[in-house]
Every structure is written in C-alpha cells, then in structure tokens.
C-alpha positions as CSV (number, residue, x, y, z in Angstrom):
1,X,-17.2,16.8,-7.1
2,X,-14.4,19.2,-7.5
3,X,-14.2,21.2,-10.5
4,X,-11.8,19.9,-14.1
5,X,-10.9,21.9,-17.2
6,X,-11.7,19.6,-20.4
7,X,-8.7,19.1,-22.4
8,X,-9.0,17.9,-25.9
9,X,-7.5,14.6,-25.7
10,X,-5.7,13.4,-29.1
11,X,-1.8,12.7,-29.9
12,X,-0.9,16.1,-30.2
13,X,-1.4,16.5,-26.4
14,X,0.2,15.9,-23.4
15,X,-1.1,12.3,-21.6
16,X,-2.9,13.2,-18.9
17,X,-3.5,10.5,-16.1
18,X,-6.4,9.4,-14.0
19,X,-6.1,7.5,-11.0
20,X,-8.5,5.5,-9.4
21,X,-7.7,5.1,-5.2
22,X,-9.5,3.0,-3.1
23,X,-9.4,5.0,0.0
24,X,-9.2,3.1,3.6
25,X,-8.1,-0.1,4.5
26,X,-5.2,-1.5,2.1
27,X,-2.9,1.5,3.4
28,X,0.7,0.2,1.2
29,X,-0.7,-0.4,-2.5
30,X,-2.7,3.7,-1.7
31,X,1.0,5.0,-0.3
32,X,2.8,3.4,-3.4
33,X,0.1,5.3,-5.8
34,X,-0.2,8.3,-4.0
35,X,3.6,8.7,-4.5
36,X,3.4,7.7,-8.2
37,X,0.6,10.3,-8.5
38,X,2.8,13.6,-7.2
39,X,5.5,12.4,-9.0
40,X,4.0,12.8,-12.0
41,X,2.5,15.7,-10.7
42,X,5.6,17.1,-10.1
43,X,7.0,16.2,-13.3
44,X,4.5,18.8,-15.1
45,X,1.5,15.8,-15.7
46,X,-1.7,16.7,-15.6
47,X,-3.4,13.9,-13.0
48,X,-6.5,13.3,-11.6
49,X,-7.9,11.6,-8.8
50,X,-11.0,9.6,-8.8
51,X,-11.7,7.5,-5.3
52,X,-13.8,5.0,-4.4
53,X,-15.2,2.8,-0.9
54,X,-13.4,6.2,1.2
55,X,-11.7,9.0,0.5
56,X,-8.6,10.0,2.5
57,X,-8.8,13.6,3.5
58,X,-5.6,13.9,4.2
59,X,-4.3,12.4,1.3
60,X,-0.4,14.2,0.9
61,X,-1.9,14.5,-3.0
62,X,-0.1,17.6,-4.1
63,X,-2.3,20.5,-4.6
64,X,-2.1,20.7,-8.5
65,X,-4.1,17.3,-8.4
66,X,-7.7,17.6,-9.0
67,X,-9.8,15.0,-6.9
68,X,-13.1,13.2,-7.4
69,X,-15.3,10.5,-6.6
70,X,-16.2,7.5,-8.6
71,X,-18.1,5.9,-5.5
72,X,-18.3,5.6,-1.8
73,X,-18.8,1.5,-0.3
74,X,-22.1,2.5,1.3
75,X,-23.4,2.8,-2.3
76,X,-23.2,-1.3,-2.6
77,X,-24.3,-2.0,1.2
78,X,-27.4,-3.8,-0.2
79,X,-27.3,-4.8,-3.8
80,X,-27.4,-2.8,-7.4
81,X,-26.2,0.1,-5.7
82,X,-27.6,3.1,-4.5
83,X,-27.5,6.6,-4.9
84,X,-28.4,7.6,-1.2
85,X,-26.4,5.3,0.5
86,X,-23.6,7.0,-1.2
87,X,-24.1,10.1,-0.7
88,X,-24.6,9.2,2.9
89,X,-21.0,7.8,3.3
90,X,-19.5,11.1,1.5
91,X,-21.4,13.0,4.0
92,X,-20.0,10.4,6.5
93,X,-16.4,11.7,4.9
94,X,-16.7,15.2,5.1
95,X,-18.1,15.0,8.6
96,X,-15.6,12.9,10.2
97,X,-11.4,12.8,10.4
98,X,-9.7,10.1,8.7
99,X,-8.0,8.8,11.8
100,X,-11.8,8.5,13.7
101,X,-13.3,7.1,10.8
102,X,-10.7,4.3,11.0
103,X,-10.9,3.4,14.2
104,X,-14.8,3.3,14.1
105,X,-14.4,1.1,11.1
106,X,-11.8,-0.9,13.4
107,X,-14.6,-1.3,16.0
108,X,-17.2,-2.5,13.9
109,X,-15.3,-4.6,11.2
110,X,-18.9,-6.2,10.4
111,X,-19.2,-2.9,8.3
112,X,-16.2,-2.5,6.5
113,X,-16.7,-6.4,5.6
114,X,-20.1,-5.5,4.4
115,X,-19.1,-2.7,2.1
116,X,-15.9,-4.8,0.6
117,X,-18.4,-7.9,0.1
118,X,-20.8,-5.3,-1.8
119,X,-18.5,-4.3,-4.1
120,X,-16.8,-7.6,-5.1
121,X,-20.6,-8.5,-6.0
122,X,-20.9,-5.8,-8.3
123,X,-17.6,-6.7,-9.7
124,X,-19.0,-10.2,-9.9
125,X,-22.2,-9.5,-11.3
126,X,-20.4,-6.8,-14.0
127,X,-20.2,-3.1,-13.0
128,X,-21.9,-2.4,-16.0
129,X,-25.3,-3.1,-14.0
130,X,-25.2,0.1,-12.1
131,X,-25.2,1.9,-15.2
132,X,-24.8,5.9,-14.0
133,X,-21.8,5.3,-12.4
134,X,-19.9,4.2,-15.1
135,X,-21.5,6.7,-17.8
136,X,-20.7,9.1,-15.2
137,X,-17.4,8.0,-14.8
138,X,-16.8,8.3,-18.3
139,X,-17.7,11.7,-18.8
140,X,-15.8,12.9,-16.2
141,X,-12.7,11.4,-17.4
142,X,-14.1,13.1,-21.0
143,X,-14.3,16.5,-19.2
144,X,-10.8,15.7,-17.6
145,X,-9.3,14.7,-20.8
146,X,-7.9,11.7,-19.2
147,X,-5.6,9.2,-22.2
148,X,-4.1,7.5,-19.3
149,X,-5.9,5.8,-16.0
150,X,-4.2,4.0,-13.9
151,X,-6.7,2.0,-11.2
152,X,-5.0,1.1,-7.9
153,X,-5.8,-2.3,-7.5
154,X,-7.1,-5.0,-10.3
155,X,-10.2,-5.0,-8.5
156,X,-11.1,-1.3,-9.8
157,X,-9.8,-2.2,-13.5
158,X,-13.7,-3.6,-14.5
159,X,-14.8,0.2,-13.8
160,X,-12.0,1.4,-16.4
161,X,-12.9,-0.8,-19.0
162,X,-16.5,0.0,-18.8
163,X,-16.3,3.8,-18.5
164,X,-13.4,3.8,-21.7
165,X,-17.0,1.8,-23.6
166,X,-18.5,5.1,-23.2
167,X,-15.9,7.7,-23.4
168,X,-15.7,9.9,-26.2
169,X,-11.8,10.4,-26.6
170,X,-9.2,7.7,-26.5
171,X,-8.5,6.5,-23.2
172,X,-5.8,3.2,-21.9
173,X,-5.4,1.9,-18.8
174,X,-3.0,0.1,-17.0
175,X,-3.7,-2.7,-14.2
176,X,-2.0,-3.2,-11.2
177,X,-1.4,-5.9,-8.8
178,X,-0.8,-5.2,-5.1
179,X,-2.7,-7.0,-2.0
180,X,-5.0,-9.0,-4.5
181,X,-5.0,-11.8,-1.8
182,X,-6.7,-9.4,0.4
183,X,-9.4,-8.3,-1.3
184,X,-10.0,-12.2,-2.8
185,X,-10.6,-13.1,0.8
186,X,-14.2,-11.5,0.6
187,X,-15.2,-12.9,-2.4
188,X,-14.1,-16.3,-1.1
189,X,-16.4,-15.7,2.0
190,X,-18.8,-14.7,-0.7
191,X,-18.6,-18.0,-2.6
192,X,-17.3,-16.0,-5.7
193,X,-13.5,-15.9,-5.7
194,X,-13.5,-18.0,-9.5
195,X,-15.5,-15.8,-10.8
196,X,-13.7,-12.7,-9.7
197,X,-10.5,-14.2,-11.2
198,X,-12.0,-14.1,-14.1
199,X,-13.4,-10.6,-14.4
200,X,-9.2,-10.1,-13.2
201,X,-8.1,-12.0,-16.2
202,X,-10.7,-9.7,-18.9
203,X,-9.3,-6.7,-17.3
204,X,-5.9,-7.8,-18.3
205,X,-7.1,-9.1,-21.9
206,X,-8.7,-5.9,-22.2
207,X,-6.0,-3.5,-21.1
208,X,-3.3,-1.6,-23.2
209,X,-0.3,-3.0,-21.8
210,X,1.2,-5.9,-19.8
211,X,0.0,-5.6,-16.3
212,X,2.2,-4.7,-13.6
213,X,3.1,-6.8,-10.3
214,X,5.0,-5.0,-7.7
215,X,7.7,-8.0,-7.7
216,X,8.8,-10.5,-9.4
217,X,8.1,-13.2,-7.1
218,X,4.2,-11.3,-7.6
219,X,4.3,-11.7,-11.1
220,X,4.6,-15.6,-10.5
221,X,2.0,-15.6,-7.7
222,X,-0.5,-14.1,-9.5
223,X,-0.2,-16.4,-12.4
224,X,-0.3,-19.6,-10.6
225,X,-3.5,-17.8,-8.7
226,X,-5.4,-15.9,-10.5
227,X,-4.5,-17.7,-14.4
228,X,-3.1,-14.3,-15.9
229,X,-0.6,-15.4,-18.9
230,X,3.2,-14.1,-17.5
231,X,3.4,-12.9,-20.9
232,X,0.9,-10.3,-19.8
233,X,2.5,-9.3,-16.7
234,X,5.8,-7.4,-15.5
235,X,7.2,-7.0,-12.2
236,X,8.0,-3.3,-11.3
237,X,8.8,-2.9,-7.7
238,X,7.1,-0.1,-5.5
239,X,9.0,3.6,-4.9
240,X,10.0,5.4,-1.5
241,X,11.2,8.6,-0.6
242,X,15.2,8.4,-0.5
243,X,17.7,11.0,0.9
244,X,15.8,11.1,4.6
245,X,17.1,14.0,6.9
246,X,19.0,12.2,9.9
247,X,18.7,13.6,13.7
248,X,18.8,10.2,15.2
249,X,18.9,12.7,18.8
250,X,15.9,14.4,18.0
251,X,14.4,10.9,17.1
252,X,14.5,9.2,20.1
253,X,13.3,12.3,22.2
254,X,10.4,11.9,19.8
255,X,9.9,8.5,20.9
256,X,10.5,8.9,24.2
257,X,7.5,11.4,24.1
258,X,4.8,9.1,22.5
259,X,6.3,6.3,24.7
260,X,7.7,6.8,27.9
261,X,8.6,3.6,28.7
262,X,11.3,3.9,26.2
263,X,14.6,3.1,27.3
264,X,17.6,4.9,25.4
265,X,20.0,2.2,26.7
266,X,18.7,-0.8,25.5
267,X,18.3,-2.1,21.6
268,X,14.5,-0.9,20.0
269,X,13.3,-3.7,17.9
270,X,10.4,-2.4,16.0
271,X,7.6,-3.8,13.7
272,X,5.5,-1.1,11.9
273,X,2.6,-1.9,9.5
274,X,-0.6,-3.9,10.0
275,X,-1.3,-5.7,12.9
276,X,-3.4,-8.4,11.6
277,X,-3.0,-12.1,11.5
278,X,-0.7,-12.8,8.3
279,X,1.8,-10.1,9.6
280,X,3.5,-12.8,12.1
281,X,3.5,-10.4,14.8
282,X,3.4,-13.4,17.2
283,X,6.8,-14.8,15.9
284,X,8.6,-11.6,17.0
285,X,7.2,-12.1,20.0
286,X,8.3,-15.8,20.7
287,X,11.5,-14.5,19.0
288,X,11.7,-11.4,21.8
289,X,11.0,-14.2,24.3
290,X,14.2,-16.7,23.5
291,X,16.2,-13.4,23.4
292,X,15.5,-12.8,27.0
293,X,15.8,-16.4,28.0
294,X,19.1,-16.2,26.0
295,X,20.3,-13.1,28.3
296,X,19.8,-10.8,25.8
297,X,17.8,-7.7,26.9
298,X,15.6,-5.6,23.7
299,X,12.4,-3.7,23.5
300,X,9.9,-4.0,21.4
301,X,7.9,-1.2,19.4
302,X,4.5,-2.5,17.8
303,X,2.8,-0.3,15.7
304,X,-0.2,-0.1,13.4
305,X,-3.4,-0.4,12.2
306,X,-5.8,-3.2,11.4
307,X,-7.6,-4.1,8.2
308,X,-9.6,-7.4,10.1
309,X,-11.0,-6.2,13.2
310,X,-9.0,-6.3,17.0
311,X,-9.1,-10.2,17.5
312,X,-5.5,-10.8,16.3
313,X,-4.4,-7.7,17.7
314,X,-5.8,-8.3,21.2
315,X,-4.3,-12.2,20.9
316,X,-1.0,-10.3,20.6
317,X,-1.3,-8.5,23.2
318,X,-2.3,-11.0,25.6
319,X,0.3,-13.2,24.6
320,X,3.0,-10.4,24.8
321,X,1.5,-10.4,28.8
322,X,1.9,-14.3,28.8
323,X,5.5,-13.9,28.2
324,X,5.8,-11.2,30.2
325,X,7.5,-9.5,27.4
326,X,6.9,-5.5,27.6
327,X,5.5,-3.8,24.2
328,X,5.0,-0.6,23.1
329,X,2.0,-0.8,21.4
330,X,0.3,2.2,19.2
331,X,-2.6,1.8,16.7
332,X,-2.0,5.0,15.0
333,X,1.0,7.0,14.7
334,X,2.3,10.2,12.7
335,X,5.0,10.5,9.7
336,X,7.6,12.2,12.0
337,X,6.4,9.3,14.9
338,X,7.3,6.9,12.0
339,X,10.8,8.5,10.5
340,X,11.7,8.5,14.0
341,X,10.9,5.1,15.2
342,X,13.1,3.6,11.8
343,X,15.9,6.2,13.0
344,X,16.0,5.0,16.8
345,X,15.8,1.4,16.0
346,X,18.6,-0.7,16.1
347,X,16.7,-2.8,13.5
348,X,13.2,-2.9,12.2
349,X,12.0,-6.9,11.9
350,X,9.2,-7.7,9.4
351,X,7.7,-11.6,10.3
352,X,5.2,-11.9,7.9
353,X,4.0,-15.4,7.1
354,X,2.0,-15.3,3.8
355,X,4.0,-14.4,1.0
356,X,4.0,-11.0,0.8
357,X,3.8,-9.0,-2.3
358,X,6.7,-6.6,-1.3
359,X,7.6,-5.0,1.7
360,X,7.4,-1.5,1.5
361,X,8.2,-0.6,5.3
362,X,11.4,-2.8,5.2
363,X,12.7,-0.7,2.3
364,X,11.5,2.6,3.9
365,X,13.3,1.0,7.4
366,X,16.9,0.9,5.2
367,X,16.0,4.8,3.2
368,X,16.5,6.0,7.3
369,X,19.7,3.5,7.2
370,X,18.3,1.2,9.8
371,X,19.2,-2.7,8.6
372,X,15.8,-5.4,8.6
373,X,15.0,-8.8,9.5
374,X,12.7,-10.2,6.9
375,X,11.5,-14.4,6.0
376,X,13.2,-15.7,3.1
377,X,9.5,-16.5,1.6
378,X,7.6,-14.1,-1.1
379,X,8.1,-10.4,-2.6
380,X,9.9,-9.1,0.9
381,X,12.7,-11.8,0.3
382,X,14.2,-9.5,-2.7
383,X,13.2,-6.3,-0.9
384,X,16.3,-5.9,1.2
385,X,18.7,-6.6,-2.1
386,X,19.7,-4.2,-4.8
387,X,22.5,-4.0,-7.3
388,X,24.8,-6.7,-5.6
389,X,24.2,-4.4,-2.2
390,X,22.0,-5.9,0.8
391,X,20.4,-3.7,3.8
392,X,19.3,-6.5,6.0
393,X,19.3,-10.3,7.1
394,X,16.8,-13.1,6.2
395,X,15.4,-15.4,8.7
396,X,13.7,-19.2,7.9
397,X,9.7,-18.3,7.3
398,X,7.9,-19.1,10.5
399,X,10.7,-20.2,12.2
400,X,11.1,-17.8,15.9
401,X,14.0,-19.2,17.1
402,X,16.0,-18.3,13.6
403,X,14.3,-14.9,13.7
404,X,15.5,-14.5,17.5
405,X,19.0,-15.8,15.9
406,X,19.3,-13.1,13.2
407,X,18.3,-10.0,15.4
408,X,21.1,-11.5,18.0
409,X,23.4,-10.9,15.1
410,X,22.4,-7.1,14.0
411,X,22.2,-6.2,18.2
412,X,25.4,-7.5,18.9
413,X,27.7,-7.4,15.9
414,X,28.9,-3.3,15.6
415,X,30.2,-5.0,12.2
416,X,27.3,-6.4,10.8
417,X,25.7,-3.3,11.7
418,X,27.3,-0.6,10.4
419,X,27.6,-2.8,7.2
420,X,23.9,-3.4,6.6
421,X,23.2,0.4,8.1
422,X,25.5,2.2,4.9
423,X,23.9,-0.3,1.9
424,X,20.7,0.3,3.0
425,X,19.8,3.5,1.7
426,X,22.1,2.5,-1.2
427,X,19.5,-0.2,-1.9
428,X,16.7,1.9,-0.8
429,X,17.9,4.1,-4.0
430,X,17.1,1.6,-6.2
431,X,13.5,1.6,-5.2
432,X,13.2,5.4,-5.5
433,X,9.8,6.7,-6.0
434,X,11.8,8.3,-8.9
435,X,12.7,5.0,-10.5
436,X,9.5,3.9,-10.0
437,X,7.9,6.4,-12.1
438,X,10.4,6.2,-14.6
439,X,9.8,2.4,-15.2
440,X,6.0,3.0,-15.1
441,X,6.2,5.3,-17.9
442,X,9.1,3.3,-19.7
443,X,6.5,0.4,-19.8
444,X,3.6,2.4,-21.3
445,X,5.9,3.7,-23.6
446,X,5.7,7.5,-22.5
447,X,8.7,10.1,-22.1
448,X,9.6,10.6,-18.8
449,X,8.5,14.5,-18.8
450,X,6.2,15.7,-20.3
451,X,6.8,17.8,-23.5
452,X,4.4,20.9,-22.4
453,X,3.2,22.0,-19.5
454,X,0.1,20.9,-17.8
455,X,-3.2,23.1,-17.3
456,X,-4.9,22.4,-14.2
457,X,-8.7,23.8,-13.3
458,X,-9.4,25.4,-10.2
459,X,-9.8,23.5,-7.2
C-alpha cells in the first residue's frame, strides 16, 4: 500500500476526497471517475485512490494522487473472504500488464464471473462479515484524512458506509449510478438480485446527499428498478476532454497503419466500445449490409473489448463473413488509435439495444467533430443534444434498415454533415469533464476550488 500523510480532518480544512475504483471490466463508469478524480486533482484537492477486484496499472491518475487497495476479487473467490487469495491477485497485478491480464480474463470468463459473483455475495451477506477489511478501510481513510469518498459504482457504497461506522473523523460519501444493470446480472445468476437492491437502496438512505445518475432518463431507470425514491436521486451527466487537437491527415495514416485494409477513398463507419451482446453490433451490420445492396459502398471499423467472454464477439464475426461484409476488427487499441479513428470517420454509429445509461463514446465521437448515429431509446438518446445544438442523428431502436437510412443521410449529404460536424463539439462542451466536476461539487455543496492548497505524502 502506498504511503499517505494524515491530515486532521475537521471544518477548518480543505475536503479531501477518496475514491473507491473498481478496476477491470466496466471500462466507461472507471474513465468517467478517473477524469473526475485529476480534475480535482488538478484543481489543488487532495484525492485518494482506493481500488478494488483489479487495479489498472496504467491508470492516467495524475501523479499527485496517492493509490491504494481496499481489495483484490480473488479475496471473495470462495466465501468470507480471504487474505491469501488476495494477496495472490495483487501479486497477479504487479506481475502482469493490464492489457494481458484482460485478455486472459477475456479467455477464461468463467473467472472473472466467479470473482464478480463473490463479491455481490459479500455485498449480499453485509460486508461487515469480513471484518478487517472494513476496519482497515477505515483507518486508512483516517490516516488519509478523507471528509469526502466518492465510490465508483453503488455496488461499492456498502464498503463506505461500513468503514465511515469505524472512522474516527467525519467522513460522507456520495453514491453513484453507472452500469448497475451489469453488475445486477451476477447476482440475478446468483439468485440474489432483490436483495442487492436492497443493500442499493440503504446505501442511498444512508448517504449524505441525493445520489447521482449519469442521466436523466437513469435517474428514472433506476427508480422503477432498483426502488430508490427520485427525491433521492439527480441526474448529472458524465464529462469528456473538449478542445481535441485536429490532424485528420495524420489520423488516417494512423489508421492506415493498425489497418491496412483501410481505404482512404471510401466512407469509415466505426463502432468503438464493448463488443458484447447488448451493444447491437449485429444491427450495424445488417445496416452495412442494406447499404451495399442499396449501392452504397462504406467500411466498417469494429473496435473493443469484452466484458462477457468471446461468444457474441465471434457470432459477429461470423456473421460479418455471412454477409460478406469486410470488418476491421481490433480488441484492443491505443488513445491516439482511438482520437484517430473518431477523426477519420465519416461518422461513428452507436446500436445499442438495452437502454443505455449514457453514451460516453458518442459524445467523445462529436469533442473530435465527427457527427453519431445513436437509437432513440435510453441515456444515449439525450447524449447527442445540448443547449438547443445537436451533433448527430437518431435511428428507431433495433430497427437496421432505419439505422442503414440515417448513416445514408450523414455519407451522402455534405450539408447534413458539415452541420452536425460544427455543433458537435459545441455540445460535446456542455459535457466537459469541467462541467462535470463543477456540478459534482455544486451538489455536495462544496466550492469549486479549494480554499488552500493540498498536502500530498510521498509516493
């Protein structure tokens, strides 16, 4: 555990917030709080990191921020939770790079379902029976003079309430709702999801504030699933970088490096996020398929990891060989690979069925001025709209031949185009990672800067 100076924690000093991350496999909700997270950092807060299940080495946390673990998911592999299998999986995180641990966890999805199961049973079951974590947990947010912690996901909010049981200094936290219906599928295979509504619901009753959803559409969703009063719950959208550097030139040599296939004459269509089943990847590709029957000649980028195992991602691709419809495919790719891809599409399409909670790459796709295709169903609907401005086009949820209609319209119409390509980063603005931290702190009812400077220990 890295090193903390203890701060005396009372209301003559500045807050100083704790995170808790769940490293791994819900990649969006960790990139919306490890932007929240340096942007307080690089407001002058003091913040802390505490993770749990994994631990992303190569987290972009800024260096000021002082990291911990609460837990690693090998700990709950088998029951009440144990010491050695937790130290075993931090060994298993030093020892290994974050982008081969994935993919081994990607290979064997057996393990990854395991270690999620285990710790929505100790949620169940009350986190308070594994008892040294959560005293330890509470002194080290004593030590780290933590008044603020800010868990990642609801599902980490019962190890905040416990620890704040046993902390010596005053300590609030704040819950957060992003990807809950992922998580909730585990403890639906584990015959539990009521009750870990309920432990949900407490760790609203017993938090400071109103909780946060990451849309307003959310905020209604997670009432109407999970019971939580919408008198306890406020939508504040995620934040993304704004202002992006443009070399559109330099971006499509960069994709004609990692794809040589690539073809700078004809219309890139790209999807980038999870490729698992509720994504909808399959309706861009029906979509791709009327296109060409249609005479309309695009390709098609597909990138991203999974969170379920290969299976839907290997359907994809066999169907994408069915109808002979050539993909780039990647599992993996780097920040510049991403920029670039949003730069040298002509549009970036995002098909998901379920009803997503936001959309995060569809607002990053309009920051780099590139207009979206998104369903007219869930948090992603209001995504593309800001301020009376719109960066995209909806399509009818589920419905290919509408989605096939509406990138027609961006690929063909210079007008449409150009229009959707200058509001986007105009709307993009209004999810800022600035604004977001700004509302965040409006809500708890905390100045925007802090009124001294932080002291941070050394790393």
């Amino acid at each position: 555990m890295d090193s903390a100076v203890s701060q005396p924690n009372d209301a003559t000093t500045a807050p100083v917030f704790g995170f808790i991350l769940l490293g791994g496999p819900l990649s969006g909700a960790l990139i919306r709080d490890i932007r929240l997270a340096n942007e307080l950092a690089d407001r002058g807060f003091s913040v802390h990191v505490w993770w749990a299940v994994d631990r992303q080495n190569d987290a972009p946390l800024r260096p000021s921020i002082t990291q911990h673990w609460l837990f690693h998911g090998f700990r709950y592999l088998a029951g009440r939770g144990s010491g050695v299998t937790d130290r075993f999986g931090r060994f298993i995180t030093r020892t290994f790079r974050d982008k081969n641990r994935m993919r081994g966890a990607q290979k064997r999805p057996g393990v990854l379902e395991r270690v999620m199961a285990g710790v929505i049973d100790r949620v169940c079951d009350g986190v308070e029976g594994d008892p040294r974590i959560v005293r330890r947990f509470a002194k080290d947010l004593d030590d780290a003079g933590v008044t603020h912690l800010l868990p990642m996901l609801g599902l980490l909010c019962p190890w905040a309430a416990a620890a704040r049981r046993f902390a010596k200094h005053p300590l609030k936290y704040l819950v957060t709702f992003q990807g809950y219906e992922l998580y909730v599928s585990y403890a639906r295979n584990n015959g539990c999801k009521q009750t870990l509504f309920t432990r949900l619901v407490e760790a609203v009753d017993q938090s400071d504030w109103p909780a946060i959803a990451v849309s307003e559409d959310y905020v209604d969703r997670v009432a109407q699933d999970i019971g939580v009063p919408k008198d306890r719950l406020r939508g504040i959208p995620p934040g993304v970088p704004t202002n992006v550097p443009q070399d559109k030139a330099h971006a499509a040599d960069r994709v004609a490096e990692k794809f040589p296939e690539f073809r700078r004459d004809v219309p890139l269509v790209s999807y980038l996020g999870r490729r698992d089943t509720e994504k909808g990847i399959d309706l861009l590709l029906y979509a791709a398929n009327i296109l060409r029957r249609r005479g309309l000649e695009i390709q098609l980028a597909v990138c991203g990891p999974t969170l379920f195992g290969q299976k839907y991602a290997d359907v994809c691709r066999q169907l994408a060989d069915d109808l002979r419809c050539p993909v780039m495919w990647s599992n993996h790719i780097s920040d510049e690979l991403r920029s670039a891809l949003f730069f040298a599409s002509r549009c970036v399409v995002y098909p998901s069925i379920h009803r997503e909670p936001f959309g995060m790459v569809p607002v990053e796709a309009m920051a780099h001025g590139t207009p979206v295709v998104v369903p007219d169903y869930g948090g992603v609907a209001g995504a593309i709209q800001a301020e009376g401005e719109t960066g995209g086009l909806h399509f009818r949820a589920w419905d290919s031949a509408d989605l096939a209609d509406k990138i027609a319209t961006i690929t063909k119409d210079d007008d449409v185009h150009r229009r959707l390509s200058e509001a986007g980063p105009r709307v993009a603005a209004y999810y800022s990672v600035e604004n977001l931290a700004d509302r965040v702190l409006t809500h708890i009812g905390l100045p925007l800067k802090p009124s001294q400077p932080a002291v941070h220990g050394d790393r």
